[in-house]
C-alpha positions as CSV (number, residue, x, y, z in Angstrom):
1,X,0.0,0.0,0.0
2,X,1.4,3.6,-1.2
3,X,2.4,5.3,2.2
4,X,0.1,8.5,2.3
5,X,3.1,10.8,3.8
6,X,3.6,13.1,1.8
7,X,7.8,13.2,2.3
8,X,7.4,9.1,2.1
9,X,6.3,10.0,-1.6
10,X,9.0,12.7,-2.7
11,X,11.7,11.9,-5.4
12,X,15.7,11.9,-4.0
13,X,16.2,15.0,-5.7
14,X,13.2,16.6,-3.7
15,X,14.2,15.1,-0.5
16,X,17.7,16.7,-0.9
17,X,16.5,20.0,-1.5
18,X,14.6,20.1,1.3
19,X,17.8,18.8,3.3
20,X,19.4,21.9,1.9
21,X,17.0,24.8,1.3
22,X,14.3,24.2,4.0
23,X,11.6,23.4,1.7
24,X,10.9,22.0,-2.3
25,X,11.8,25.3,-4.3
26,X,10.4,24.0,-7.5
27,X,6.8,23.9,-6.9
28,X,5.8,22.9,-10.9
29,X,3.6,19.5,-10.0
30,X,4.8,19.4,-6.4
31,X,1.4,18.6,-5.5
32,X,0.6,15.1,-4.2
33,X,-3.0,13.0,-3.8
34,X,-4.6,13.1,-1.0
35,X,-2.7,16.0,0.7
36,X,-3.5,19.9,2.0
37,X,-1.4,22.8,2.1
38,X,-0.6,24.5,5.8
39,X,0.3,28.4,5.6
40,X,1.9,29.5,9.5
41,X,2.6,33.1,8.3
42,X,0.8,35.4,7.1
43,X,-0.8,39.1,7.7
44,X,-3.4,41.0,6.9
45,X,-4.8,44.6,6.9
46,X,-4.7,44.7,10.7
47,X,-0.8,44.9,10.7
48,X,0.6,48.2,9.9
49,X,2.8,47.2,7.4
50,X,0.4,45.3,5.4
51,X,-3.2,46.5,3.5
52,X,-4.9,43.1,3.0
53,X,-8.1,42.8,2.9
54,X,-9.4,40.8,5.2
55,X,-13.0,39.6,3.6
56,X,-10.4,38.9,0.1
57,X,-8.1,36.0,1.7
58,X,-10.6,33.0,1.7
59,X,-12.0,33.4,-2.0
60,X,-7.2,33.6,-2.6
61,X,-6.6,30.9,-0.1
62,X,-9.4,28.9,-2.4
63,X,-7.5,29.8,-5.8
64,X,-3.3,29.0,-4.2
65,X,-5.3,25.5,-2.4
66,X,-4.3,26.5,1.0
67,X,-6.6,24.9,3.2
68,X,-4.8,25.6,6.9
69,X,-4.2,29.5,7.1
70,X,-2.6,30.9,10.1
71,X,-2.8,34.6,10.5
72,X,0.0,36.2,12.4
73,X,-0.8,39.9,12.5
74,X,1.7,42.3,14.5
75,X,0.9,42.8,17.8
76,X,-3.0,42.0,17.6
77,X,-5.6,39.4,17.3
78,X,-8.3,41.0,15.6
79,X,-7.7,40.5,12.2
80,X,-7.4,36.4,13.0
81,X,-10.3,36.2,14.6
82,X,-12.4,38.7,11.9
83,X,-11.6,36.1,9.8
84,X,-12.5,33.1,11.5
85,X,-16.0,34.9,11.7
86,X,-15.6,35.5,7.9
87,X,-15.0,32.1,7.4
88,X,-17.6,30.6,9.6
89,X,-20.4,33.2,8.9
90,X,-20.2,32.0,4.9
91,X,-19.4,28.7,5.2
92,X,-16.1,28.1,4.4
93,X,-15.5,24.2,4.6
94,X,-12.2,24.3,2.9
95,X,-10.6,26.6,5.1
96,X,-9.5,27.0,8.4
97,X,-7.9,29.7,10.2
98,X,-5.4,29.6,13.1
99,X,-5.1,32.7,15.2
100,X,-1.9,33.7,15.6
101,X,0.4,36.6,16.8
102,X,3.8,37.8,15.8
103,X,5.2,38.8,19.0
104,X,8.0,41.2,19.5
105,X,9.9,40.3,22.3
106,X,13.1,41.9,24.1
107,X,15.7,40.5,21.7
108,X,13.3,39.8,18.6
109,X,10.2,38.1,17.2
110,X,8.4,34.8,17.9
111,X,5.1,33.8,16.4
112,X,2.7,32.4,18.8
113,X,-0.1,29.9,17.3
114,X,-3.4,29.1,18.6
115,X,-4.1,32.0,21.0
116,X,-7.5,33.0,22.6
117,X,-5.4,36.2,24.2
118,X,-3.1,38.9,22.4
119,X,0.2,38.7,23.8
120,X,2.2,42.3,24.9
121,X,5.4,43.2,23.4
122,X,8.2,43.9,25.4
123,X,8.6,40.8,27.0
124,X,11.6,38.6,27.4
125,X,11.5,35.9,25.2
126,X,11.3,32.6,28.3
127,X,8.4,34.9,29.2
128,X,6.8,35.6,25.8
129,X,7.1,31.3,25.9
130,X,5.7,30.9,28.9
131,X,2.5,33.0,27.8
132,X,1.8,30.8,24.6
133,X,2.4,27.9,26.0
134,X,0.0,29.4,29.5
135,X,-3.0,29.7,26.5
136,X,-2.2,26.0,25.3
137,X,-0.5,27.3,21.8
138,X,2.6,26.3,20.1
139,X,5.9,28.6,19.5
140,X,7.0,29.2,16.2
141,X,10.3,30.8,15.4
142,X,10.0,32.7,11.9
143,X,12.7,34.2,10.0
144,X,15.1,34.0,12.8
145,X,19.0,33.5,10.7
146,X,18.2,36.6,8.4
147,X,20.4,39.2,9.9
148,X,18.8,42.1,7.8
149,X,15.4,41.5,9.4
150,X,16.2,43.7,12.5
151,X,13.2,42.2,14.1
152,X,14.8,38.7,14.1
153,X,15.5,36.7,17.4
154,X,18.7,37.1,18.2
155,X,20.9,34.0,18.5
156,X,21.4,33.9,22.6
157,X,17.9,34.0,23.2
158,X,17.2,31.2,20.3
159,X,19.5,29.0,22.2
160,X,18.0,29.7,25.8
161,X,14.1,29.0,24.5
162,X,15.6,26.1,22.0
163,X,13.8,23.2,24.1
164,X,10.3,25.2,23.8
165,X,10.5,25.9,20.2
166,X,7.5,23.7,18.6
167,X,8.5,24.7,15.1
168,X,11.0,26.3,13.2
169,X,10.3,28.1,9.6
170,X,12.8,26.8,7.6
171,X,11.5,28.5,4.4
172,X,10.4,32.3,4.7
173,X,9.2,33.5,0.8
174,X,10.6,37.0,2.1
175,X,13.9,36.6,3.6
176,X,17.1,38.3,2.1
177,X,19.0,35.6,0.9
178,X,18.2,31.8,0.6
179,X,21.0,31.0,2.2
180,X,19.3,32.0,5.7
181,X,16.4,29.9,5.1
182,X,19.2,26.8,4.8
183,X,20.7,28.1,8.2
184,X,17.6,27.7,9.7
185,X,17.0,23.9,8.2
186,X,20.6,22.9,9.4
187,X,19.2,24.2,13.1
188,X,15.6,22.5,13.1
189,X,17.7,19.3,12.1
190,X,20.3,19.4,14.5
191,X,17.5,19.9,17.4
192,X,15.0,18.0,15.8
193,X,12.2,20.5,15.5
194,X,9.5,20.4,13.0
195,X,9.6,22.5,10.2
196,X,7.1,24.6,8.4
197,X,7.3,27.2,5.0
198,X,5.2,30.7,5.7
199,X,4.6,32.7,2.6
200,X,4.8,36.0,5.8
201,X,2.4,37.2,2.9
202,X,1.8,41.3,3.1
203,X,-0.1,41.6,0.3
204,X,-3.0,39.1,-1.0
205,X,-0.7,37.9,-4.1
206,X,2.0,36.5,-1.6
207,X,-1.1,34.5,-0.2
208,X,0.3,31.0,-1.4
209,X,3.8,31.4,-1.9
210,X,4.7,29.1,0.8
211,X,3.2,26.0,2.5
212,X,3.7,23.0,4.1
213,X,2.2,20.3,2.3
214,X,0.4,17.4,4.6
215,X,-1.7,14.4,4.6
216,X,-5.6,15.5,4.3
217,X,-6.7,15.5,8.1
218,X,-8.4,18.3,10.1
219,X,-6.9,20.2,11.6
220,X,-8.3,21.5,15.2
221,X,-6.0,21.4,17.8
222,X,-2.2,22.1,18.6
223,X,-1.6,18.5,18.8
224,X,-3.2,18.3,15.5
225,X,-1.2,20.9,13.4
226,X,2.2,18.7,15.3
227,X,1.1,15.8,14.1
228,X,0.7,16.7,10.6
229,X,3.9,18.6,10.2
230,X,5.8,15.4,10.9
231,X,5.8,13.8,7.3
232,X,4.7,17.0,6.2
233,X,6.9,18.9,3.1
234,X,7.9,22.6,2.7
235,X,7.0,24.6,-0.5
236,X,8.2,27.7,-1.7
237,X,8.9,30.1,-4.3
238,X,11.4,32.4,-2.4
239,X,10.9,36.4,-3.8
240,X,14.1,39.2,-3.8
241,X,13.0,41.1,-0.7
242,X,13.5,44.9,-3.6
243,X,10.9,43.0,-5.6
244,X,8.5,42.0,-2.7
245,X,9.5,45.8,-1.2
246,X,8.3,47.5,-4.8
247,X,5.1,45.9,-5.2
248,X,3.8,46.0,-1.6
249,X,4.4,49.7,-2.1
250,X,2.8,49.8,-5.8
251,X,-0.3,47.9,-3.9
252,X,-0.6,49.9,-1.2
253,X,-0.8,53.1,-3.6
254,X,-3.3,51.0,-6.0
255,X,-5.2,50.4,-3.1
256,X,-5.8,53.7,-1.6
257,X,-5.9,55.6,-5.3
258,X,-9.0,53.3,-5.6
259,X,-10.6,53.7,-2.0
260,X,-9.8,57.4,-2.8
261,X,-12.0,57.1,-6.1
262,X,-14.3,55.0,-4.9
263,X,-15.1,57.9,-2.1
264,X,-15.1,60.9,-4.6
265,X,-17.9,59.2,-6.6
């Protein structure tokens, strides 16, 4: 019987990239039977750095296949759970949404998954842990080898919280260089952490550029999200950070000439 994990049924080529790049970077017909895709990172228009519309991300997650979506808005809840309303209200089978939080601590960012609370800034990162893990949620380090993301979690405190780290994101579609998203696969496999691919989508395009593709199962819990990770495989198309910079800015100008418009008439 064909195993049903989805990293049982990868070719040796496949496997190896993963090994190397922290995810499948050649995601042409990368899609298996029987299998979902997980996003852990993402933003809407509820972080300040991003103009999503909220109500637009199902009808995208729909068209890119993601079924999981996590939304990890700066500093806030709101936009998670607006969704999750969203989603619920118009019967959304397809898609689920996580609420999540990307959490600025004292020496850098964690994301924090499955929260019923917001989380304050400001904290130290063993107590920025301890308050996910207080609300039952799972600890998810983003981004964190880049060293020109200045909101990274610096290397210290990575080491001190290493034992409460449920996953690691060993393929970031924004991050400077690939090479960091290597650096970060080379860690989750040294401490044997699971690893996911966020698309840390700021506009509703970069919905889908990453995902972590899994076995068909619902997901619910935090114990269910763990248990899918394990055989499940990280996709990405990785985007030059000026490029990504130059069109969030051209969509946040598109977006407002048209509110602006929209108002006048």
């Amino acid at each position: 019987m064909r195993s049903k994990n989805p990293r049982d049924r990868l070719s040796n080529e496949q496997s190896e990239q993963i090994e190397v790049d922290g995810a499948v970077t050649q995601t042409e017909g990368i899609s298996l039977p029987e299998t979902m895709r997980i996003d852990l990172h993402c933003h809407t228009e509820a972080s300040p750095d991003s103009i999503t519309p909220i109500e637009d991300i199902p009808d995208r997650c729909l068209v890119r296949g993601v079924q999981i979506q996590a939304i990890t808005d700066h500093h806030t809840l709101t936009g998670a759970q607006r969704l999750q309303e969203i989603v619920s209200k118009n019967n959304h089978p397809d898609l689920t949404i996580i609420v999540g939080e990307e959490i600025t601590t004292r020496q850098g960012e964690l994301i924090g998954l499955f929260l019923k609370k917001k989380i304050e800034r400001g904290l130290t990162p063993r107590e920025t842990v301890k308050a996910i893990k207080n609300q039952g949620g799972l600890v998810l380090l983003p981004h964190g080898f880049d060293p020109l993301r200045l909101p990274r979690l610096k290397a210290h405190a990575r080491q001190e919280i290493v034992e409460s780290i449920d996953i690691i994101e060993t393929f970031n579609a924004r991050i400077s260089r690939p090479h960091w998203n290597r650096a970060a696969a080379e860690w989750a496999k040294t401490h044997g952490i699971l690893q996911s691919a966020g698309s840390d989508a700021h506009t509703l395009e970069d919905i889908g550029s990453a995902w972590v593709e899994v076995e068909e199962r619902p997901i619910k819990t935090p114990q269910d999200l763990m248990e899918a990770l394990k055989g499940g495989v990280p996709v990405g198309k990785w985007t030059h950070p000026l490029i990504a910079y130059l069109y969030k800015t051209w969509d946040k100008i598109r977006r407002r000439s048209v509110n602006w418009f929209s108002e006048l008439t």
